[in-house]
N, C-alpha and C positions, 0 to 999 in steps of 0.2 A: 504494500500500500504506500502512495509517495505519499511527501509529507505534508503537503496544501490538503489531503484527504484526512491524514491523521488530526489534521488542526480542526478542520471543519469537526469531526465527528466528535469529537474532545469537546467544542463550543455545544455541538449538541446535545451532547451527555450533560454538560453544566446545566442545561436551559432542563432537558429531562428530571433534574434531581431537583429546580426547583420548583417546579411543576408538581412533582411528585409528592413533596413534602408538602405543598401550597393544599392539597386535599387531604393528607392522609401523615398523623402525626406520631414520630420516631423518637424512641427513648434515645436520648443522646450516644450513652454508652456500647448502643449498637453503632450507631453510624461512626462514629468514632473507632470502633473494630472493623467495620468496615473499610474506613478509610486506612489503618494500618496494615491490613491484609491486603489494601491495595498496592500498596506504596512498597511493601516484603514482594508482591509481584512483578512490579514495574523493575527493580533491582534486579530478580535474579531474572528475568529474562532479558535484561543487557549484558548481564555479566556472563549468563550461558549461549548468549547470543541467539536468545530466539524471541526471535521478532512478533512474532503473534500474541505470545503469551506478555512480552512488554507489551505491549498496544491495549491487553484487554485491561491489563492493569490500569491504563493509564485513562482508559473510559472509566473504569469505576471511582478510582479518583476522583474524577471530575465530574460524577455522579455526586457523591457524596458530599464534593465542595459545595456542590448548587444546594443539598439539603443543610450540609452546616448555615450558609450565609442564609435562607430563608429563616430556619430557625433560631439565627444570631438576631435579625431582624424583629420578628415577631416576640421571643424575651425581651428586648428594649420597650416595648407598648407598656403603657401605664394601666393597672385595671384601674377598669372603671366601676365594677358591678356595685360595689358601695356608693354611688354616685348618682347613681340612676333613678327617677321620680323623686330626686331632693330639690328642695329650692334652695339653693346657695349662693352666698357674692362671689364673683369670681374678680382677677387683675388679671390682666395681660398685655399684650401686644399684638398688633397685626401681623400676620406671617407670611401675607399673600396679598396680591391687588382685589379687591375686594370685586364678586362679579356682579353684575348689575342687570334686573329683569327690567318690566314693567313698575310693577310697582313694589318690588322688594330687592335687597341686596345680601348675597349670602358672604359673610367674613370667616376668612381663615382665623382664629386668635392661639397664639400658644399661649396658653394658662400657665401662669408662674406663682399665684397664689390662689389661696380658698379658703374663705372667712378670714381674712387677713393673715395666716397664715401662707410662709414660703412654703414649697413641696420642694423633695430631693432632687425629682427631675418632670420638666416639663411636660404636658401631652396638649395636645391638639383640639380643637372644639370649633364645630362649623355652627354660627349665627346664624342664623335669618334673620334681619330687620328688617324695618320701613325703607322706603328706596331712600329718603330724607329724614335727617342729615344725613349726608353723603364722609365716607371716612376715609383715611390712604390708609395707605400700608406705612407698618412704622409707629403707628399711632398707638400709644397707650391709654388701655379702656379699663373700665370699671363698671361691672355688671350686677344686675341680682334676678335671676331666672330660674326655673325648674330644667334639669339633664336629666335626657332621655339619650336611649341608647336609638339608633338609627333604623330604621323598620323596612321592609321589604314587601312589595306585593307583586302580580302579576304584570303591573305596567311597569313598572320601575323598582330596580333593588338598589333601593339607596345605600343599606350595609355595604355591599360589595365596590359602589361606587365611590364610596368614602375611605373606604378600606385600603383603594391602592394608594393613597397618601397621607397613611398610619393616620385616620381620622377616625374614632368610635363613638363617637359623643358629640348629640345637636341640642340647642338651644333654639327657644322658638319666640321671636318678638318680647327679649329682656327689656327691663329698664337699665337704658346705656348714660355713660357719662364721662367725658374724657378726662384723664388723671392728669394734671399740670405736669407735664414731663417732657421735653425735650422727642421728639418723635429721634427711631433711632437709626441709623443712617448707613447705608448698605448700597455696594455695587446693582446690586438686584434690587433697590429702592430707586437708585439713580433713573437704573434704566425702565423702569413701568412710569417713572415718570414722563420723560421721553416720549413713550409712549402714547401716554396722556396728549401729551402735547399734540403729536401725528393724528389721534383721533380729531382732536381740535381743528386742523388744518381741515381736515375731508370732510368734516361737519361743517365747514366755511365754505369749501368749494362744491358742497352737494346740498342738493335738499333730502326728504325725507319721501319716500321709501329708501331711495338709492344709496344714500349715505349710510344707514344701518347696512342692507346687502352688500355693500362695498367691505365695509368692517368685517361683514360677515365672511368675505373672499379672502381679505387681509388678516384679520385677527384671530378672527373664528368666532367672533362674537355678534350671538343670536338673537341678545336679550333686547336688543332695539327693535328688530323684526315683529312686528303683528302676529300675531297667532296664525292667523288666515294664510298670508305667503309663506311661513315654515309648513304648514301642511300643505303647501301647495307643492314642494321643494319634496317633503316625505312623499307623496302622492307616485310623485314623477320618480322616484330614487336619485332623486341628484343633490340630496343635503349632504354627500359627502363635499360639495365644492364648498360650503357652510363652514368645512372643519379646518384646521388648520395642518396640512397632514403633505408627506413627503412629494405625494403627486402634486397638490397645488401648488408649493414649492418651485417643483419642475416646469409645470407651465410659465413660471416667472422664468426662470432662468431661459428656455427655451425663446420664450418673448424676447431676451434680449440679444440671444446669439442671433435672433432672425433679422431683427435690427440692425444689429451691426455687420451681419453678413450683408444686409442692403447698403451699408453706407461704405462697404468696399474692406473693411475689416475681412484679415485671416481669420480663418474656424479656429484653431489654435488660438489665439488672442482675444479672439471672440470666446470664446471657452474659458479662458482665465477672469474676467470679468463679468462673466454672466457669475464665475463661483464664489467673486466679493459683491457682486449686486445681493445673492443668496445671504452671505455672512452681513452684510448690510441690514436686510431685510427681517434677519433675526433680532438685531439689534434692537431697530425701531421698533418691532413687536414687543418690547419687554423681555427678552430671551426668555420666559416661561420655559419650563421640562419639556412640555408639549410643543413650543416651539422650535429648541433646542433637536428634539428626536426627529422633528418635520425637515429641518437644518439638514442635519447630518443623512435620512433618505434621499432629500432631491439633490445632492448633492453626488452621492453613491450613484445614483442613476443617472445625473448629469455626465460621470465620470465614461460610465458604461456606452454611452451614444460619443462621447470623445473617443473613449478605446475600440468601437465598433463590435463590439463581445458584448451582451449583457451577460452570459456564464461567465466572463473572469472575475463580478463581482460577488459571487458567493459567499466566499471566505468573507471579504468585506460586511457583508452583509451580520453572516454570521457572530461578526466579531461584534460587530455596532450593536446588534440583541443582547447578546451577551454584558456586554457593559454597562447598558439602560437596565435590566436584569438585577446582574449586582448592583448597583450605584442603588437603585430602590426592587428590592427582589418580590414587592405586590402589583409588580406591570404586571406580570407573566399572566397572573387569572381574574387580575381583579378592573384594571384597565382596560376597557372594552376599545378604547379608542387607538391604543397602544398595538393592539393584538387586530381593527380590522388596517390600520394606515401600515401595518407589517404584512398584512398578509394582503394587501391593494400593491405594496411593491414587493411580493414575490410572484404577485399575476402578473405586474407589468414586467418583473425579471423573466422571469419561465415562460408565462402564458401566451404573452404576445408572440412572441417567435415562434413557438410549438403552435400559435391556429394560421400563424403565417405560412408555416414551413407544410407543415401535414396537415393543414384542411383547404384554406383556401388553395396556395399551390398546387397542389394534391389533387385537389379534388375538382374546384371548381374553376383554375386556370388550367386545368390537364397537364402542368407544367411537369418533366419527370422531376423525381426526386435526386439533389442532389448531394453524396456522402457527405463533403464539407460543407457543416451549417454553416460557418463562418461566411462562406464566401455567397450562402442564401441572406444571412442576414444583414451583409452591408447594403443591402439597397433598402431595408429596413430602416437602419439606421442615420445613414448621410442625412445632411439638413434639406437637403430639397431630394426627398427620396422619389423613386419614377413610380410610387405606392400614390394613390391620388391621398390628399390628407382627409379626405372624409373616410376612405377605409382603414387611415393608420387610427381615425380619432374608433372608428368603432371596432378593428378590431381589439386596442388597449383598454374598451370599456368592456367588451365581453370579456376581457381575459382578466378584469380586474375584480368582476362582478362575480364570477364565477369562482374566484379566489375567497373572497368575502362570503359568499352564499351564503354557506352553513353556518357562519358566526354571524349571519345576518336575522338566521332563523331561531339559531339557538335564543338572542340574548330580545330580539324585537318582535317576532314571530311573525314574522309580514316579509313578502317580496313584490316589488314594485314589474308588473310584467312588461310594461313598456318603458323600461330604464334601459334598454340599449338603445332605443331610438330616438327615446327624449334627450340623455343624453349627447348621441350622434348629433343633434341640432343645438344643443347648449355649449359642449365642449370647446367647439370652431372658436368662439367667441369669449371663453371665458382669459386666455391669456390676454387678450387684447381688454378687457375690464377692469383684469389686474396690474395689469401694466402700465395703462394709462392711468388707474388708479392708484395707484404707488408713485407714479412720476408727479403727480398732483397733488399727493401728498409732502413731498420732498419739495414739488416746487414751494409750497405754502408757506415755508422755512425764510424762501428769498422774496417773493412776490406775488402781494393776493391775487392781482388779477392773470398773472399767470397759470393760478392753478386754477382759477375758473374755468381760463381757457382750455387746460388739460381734462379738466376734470368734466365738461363738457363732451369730448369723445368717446369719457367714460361713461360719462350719463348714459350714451345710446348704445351702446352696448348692455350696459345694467338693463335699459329697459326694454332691449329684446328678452333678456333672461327673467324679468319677471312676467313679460305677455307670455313667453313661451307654458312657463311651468303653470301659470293662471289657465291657459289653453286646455293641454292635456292633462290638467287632475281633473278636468272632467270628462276623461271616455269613462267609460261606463267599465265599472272589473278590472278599474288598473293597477288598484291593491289588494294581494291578496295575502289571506291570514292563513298559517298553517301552524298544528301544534311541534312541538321539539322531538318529538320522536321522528318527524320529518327527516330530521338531519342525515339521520342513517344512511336514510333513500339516496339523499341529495350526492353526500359522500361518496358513495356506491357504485354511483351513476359519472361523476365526476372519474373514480378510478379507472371504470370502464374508456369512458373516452379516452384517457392519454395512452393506457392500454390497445387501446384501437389504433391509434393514431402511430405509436412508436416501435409497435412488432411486427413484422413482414408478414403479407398474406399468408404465407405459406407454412408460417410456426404458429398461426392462430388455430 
């Protein structure tokens, strides 16, 4: 086995053990004999020079590592179960940019006292308040409210949802009061402020709806949107462009390699700067986690359409999971958003090329098959591929969507049946919303009426995408609801196809 295979399978053992552990809970002292029986294995099979038995050793390792760091994790949580249906004062501080609906705001606060008492070590508590007064982050509060633990039902599992960012404990419309205190002052404050700012700018050069769905493109923030246009967005299956995730990313970056290949820029050159407009763009969004992971995807994929290979990103890929993993080990099961914008850029790594290579080629261009994918995939890949771009937009939505399915089914229980062709007509258009929405944002820094003028192009673009998704949430049957034992099927059927698609007639 070479060693880019042993690294890969190693990343995927770590990610397996913390998955593992994430459902199903291990007395330490076992895993800890596991992990020393691994590590007596990985030994003698270098020193007896057999390579297999090193190798398996060195997956269980890195089984075990993923259970130790989950369960190092989870021992850091504060119980809370003492805590729960008490009305107590709490102190804290803001831990997070507070996010904002209609008419309520939910605050991150790390709790540092209770009833005037310090605790040994902090734990985390998600607010609900009134949308007014409005509070930053940074800000020292002083509360008196009843803690509940976080509740779950059929539409939403808030437990799980709070979960992946060690949160166990909400509070519901306290009596708030800010503590005379110096708010406290933090790179990650600097920059949501920043941010602040940039929303300011595009609420200057937009009106309203556009200016919320623009945020929504950029930020990921939904809470300005109407009820009515988010189910419009649900309807169609296109609220992934809503999120803030490694493909919208990509369409940014893409938007400006295209750019600058029109204004006579090298692809190489052009390629370097579309990946600090990327690093830029994180910036001004507040670098959030979820920014930060959205970063680091359309960037891997930027990388891959430069190298003309999406498989040499693999290992990349794998590694970049792995990391976000450790660094917070409740991505893995608890972070819905995490696990579909990972598994949207493994459809667009794998899937896209595999319905290029062996279905349409294959099948419906009669084109033969040719051994070296490589050299099937570079016309894929170039910036003006000879692929028309409404078949490159729908085939990376079907191979994204079909990636996502079953965690679409499991965690929402709905699939949108006309999401590959609402889609196919939103896509076209959505780099040119953001793009010009982000340059209008940027311009608003130099020149109001500059970014009017930008932000104006952007207008019409936003407001195809909101006739559009208004259009088609009303066919009739274009959501449908299926229960979670579905998945099996969906899975099943999914194996089947690549199956189909990657074994020669003759060994079927």
């Amino acid at each position: 086995m070479v060693r880019s295979r042993v690294f890969l399978y190693a990343l995927i053992s770590f990610l397996g053990g913390v998955a593992f552990r994430s459902f199903f809970a291990i007395p330490p002292g076992l895993v800890w004999m596991g992990a020393l029986g691994a590590i007596v294995t990985l030994v003698l099979g270098i020193v007896r020079t057999r390579k297999n038995i090193a190798i398996c050793g060195l997956f269980v390792l890195f089984f075990c590592i993923g259970i130790i760091r989950f369960g190092y994790a989870d021992q850091r949580t504060f119980d809370l179960s003492g805590l729960y249906g008490r009305e107590i004062m709490l102190e804290g501080v803001i831990a997070d940019e507070p996010e904002e609906t209609e008419k309520t705001q939910r605050i991150i606060m790390r709790v540092t006292r209770i009833q005037r008492n310090s605790l040994p070590s902090s734990f985390l508590l998600q607010v609900v308040a009134h949308r007014y007064p409005q509070y930053e982050m940074g800000t020292h509060l002083g509360m008196r409210g009843t803690i509940d633990e976080p509740q779950s039902n059929e539409e939403f599992d808030e437990k799980a949802y709070l979960a992946r960012n060690s949160i166990f404990a909400v509070t519901l419309f306290p009596s708030i009061e800010r503590v005379a205190v110096p708010p406290e002052k933090s790179v990650r404050r600097g920059l949501v402020h920043i941010k602040k700012m940039f929303e300011e700018k595009l609420e200057d050069a937009l009106t309203e709806p556009h200016a919320s769905l623009l945020k929504g493109l950029l930020l990921g923030e939904r809470g300005g949107l109407p009820q009515e246009i988010r189910n419009h967005f649900r309807i169609t299956g296109t609220s992934h462009i809503l999120a803030l995730s490694g493909y919208n990313i990509t369409l940014i970056g893409r938007f400006v390699v295209t750019a600058l290949l029109g204004a006579g820029i090298a692809f190489s050159g052009a390629f370097w700067i579309a990946g600090l407009a990327i690093i830029l763009f994180v910036v001004v969004t507040g670098a959030s986690a979820s920014a930060v992971r959205a970063g680091i995807m359309g960037i891997l994929l930027l990388i891959a359409q430069k190298e003309g290979r999406l498989y040499s990103i693999r290992n990349a890929l794998a590694a970049a999971a792995a990391l976000m993993v450790f660094q917070n080990p409740f991505l893995l099961r608890f972070d819905t958003g995490f696990q579909l914008s990972f598994a949207a850029t493994l459809g667009l790594a794998y899937g896209a090329p595999f319905i290029e290579r062996e279905i349409i080629r294959r099948y419906l261009t009669r084109k033969p098959r040719i051994n070296n994918s490589e050299e099937e995939l570079s016309d894929f890949l170039k910036p003006y591929p000879k692929v028309s771009a409404a078949r490159t937009i729908f085939v990376e939505t079907v191979a994204a969507q079909c990636a996502v399915l079953p965690l679409l089914v499991w965690h929402f229980g709905e699939i949108s049946l006309i999401s590959p062709l609402v889609n196919l007509l939103v896509l076209m258009v959505v780099p040119y919303a953001m793009g010009f929405g982000f340059a209008a944002g940027i311009a608003g820094f130099l020149s109001r009426t500059l970014a009017k003028i930008i932000g104006w192009l952007s207008r019409f673009f936003l407001s195809y995408l909101l006739w559009v998704s208004e259009v088609c949430a009303r066919i009739p049957f274009a959501l449908v609801h299926l229960p979670r034992w579905a998945v099996g099927g969906i899975a099943l059927a999914l194996v089947l196809v690549v199956w189909y698609g990657r074994v020669p007639k003759e060994k079927r």
